[in-house]
C-alpha positions as CSV (number, residue, x, y, z in Angstrom):
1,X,156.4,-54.9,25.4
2,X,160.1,-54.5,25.8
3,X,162.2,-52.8,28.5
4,X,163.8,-49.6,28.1
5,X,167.4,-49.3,26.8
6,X,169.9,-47.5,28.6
7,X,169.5,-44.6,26.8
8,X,166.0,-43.8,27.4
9,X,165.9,-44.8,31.1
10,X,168.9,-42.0,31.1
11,X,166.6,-39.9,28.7
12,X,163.6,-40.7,31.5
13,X,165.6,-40.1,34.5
14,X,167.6,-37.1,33.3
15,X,164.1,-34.9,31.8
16,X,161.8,-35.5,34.8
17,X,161.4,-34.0,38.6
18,X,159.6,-36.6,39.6
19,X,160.1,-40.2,38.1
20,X,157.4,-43.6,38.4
21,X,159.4,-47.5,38.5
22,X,156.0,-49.7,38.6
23,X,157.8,-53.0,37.8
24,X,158.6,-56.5,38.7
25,X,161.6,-57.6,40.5
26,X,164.6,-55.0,41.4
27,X,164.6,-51.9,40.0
28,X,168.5,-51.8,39.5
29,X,168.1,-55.3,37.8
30,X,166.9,-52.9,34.8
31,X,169.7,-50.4,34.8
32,X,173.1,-50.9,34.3
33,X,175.0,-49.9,37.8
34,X,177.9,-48.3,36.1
35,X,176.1,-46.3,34.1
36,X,173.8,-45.0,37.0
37,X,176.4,-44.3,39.5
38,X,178.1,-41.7,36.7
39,X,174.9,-40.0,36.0
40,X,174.1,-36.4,37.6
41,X,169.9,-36.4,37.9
42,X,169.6,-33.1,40.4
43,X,166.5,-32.3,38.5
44,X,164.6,-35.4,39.9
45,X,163.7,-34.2,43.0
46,X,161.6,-37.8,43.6
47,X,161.6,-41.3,42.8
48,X,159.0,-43.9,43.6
49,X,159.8,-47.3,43.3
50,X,156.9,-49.7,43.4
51,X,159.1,-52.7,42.3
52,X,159.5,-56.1,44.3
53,X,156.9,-57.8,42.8
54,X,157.9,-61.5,41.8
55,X,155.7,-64.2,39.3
56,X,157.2,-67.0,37.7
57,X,158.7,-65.6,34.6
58,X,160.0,-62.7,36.7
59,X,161.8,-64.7,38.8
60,X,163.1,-67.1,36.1
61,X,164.6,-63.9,34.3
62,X,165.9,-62.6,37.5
63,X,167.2,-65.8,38.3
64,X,169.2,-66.1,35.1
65,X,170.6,-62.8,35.4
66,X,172.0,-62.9,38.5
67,X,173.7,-66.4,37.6
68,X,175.9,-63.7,35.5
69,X,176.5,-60.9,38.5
70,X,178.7,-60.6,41.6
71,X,177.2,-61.3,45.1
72,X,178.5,-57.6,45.6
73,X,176.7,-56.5,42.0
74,X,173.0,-57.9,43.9
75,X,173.8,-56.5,47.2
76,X,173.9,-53.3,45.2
77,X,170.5,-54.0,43.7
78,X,169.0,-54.4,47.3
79,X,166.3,-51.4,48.6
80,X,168.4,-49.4,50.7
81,X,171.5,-49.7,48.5
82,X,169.2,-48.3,45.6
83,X,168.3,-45.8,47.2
84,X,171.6,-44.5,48.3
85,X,172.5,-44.7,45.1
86,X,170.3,-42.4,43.7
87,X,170.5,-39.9,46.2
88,X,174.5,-40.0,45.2
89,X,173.4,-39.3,41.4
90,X,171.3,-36.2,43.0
91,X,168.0,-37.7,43.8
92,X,166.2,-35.6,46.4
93,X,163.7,-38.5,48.0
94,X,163.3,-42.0,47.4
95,X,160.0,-43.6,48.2
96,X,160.4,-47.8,47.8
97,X,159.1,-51.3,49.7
98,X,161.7,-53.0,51.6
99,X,160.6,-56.6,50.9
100,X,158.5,-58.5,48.2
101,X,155.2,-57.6,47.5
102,X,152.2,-58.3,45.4
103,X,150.6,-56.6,42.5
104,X,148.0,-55.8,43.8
105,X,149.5,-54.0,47.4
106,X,151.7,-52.1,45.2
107,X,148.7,-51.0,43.0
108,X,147.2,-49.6,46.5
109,X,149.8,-48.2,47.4
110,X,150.2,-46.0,43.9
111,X,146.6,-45.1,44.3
112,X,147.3,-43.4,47.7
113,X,150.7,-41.9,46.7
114,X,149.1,-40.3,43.7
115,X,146.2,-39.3,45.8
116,X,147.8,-37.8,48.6
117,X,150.7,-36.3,46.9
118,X,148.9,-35.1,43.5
119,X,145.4,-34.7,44.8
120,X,145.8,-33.3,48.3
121,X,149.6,-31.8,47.5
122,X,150.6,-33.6,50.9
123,X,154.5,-33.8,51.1
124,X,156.5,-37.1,50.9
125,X,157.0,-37.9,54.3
126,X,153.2,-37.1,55.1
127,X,152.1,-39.4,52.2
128,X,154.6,-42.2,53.4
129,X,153.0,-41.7,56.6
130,X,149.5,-41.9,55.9
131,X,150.4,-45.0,53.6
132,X,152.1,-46.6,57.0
133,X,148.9,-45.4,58.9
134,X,146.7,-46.7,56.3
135,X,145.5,-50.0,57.4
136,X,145.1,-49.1,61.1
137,X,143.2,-46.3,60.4
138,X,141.0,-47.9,58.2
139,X,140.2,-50.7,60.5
140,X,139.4,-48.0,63.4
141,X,137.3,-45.7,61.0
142,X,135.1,-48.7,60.3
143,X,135.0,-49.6,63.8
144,X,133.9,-46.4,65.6
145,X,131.3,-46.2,62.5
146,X,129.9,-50.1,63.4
147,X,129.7,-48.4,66.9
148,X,128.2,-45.4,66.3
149,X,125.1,-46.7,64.2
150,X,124.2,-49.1,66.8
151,X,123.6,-47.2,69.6
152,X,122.0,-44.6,70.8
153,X,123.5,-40.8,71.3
154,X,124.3,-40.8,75.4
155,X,125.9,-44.2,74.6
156,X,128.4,-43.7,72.1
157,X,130.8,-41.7,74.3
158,X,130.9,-44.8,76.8
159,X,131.3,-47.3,74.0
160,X,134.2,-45.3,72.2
161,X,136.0,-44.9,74.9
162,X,135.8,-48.7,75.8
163,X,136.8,-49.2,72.3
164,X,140.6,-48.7,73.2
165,X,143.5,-48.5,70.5
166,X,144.6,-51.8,72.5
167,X,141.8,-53.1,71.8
168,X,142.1,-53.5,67.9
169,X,143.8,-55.8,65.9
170,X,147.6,-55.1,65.3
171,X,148.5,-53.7,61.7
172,X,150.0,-55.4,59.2
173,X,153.3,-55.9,58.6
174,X,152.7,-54.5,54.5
175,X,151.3,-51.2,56.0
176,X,155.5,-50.6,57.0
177,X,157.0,-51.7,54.2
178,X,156.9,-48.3,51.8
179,X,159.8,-46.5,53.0
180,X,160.8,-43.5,52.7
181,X,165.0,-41.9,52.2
182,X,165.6,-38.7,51.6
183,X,164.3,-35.4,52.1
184,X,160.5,-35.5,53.6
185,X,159.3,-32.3,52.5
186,X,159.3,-32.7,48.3
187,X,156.1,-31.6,47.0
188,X,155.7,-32.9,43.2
189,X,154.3,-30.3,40.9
């Protein structure tokens, strides 16, 4: 499989209201930068980069890229400057990791975007906020369950309410490091 030319991520970009990056590396190491920044995309109200992902032949291409590209060119390509980027070509929200991931974080974290935004029509900042919420709440949902089936009903308000939020384990760095830039209140239809 080959990546997209030029044309077809402007083609992509240009005919969608809501556009998908599910890659490895930097998603500006796939675009040309002077060819983005002179684009006008106020159709696509959202993009969603789940990039950051690094194996060895990823980082091998990436490596002999950059060899090629100003130290100003890869600031460019970093999370934050991509997004301000594509809000300046009209993008309405950005929703992207700040930091390298894996595979298979990034496929969780497309499962509960798609979820929460498709299935439950939640807007973007609620579904980057449940994603940030997402691995406390899990590990406090199965905890007051593993409470309430061992004991009995008169006890479970004592025990939940020794069960304080100090009490758990702290979350995960991962669960911050979907971000969101933008407007918080885009909807995908």
């Amino acid at each position: 499989m080959c990546a997209p030319s030029q044309a077809e991520w402007e083609r992509l970009l240009t005919g969608c209201s809501a556009f998908l990056f599910y890659g490895m590396e930097r998603f500006m190491s796939h675009v040309l930068l002077n060819w983005l920044v002179a684009m006008n995309i106020p159709k696509c109200r959202l993009v969603i980069l789940l990039d950051l992902v690094r194996s060895q032949q990823s980082y091998q291409r990436i490596t002999n890229s950059d060899i090629h590209k100003s130290c100003l060119r890869i600031a460019l390509e970093r999370p934050t400057e991509t997004a301000m980027l594509l809000s300046l070509t009209g993008v309405g929200s950005v929703i992207a990791p700040q930091w390298y991931t894996s595979l298979e974080e990034n496929a969780e974290r497309l499962e509960t975007l798609f979820e929460n935004l498709l299935s439950f029509g939640k807007t973007t900042g609620q579904t980057v906020h449940v994603l940030q919420k997402g691995g406390s709440h899990r590990k406090r949902d199965s905890i007051k369950m593993e409470v309430n089936s061992h004991s009995s009903p008169g006890d479970k308000i004592e025990e939940q309410t020794s069960c304080a939020s100090s009490d758990l384990p702290a979350a995960h760095p991962s669960v911050f490091n979907c971000v969101l830039y933008g407007l918080p209140n885009i909807i995908p239809m």
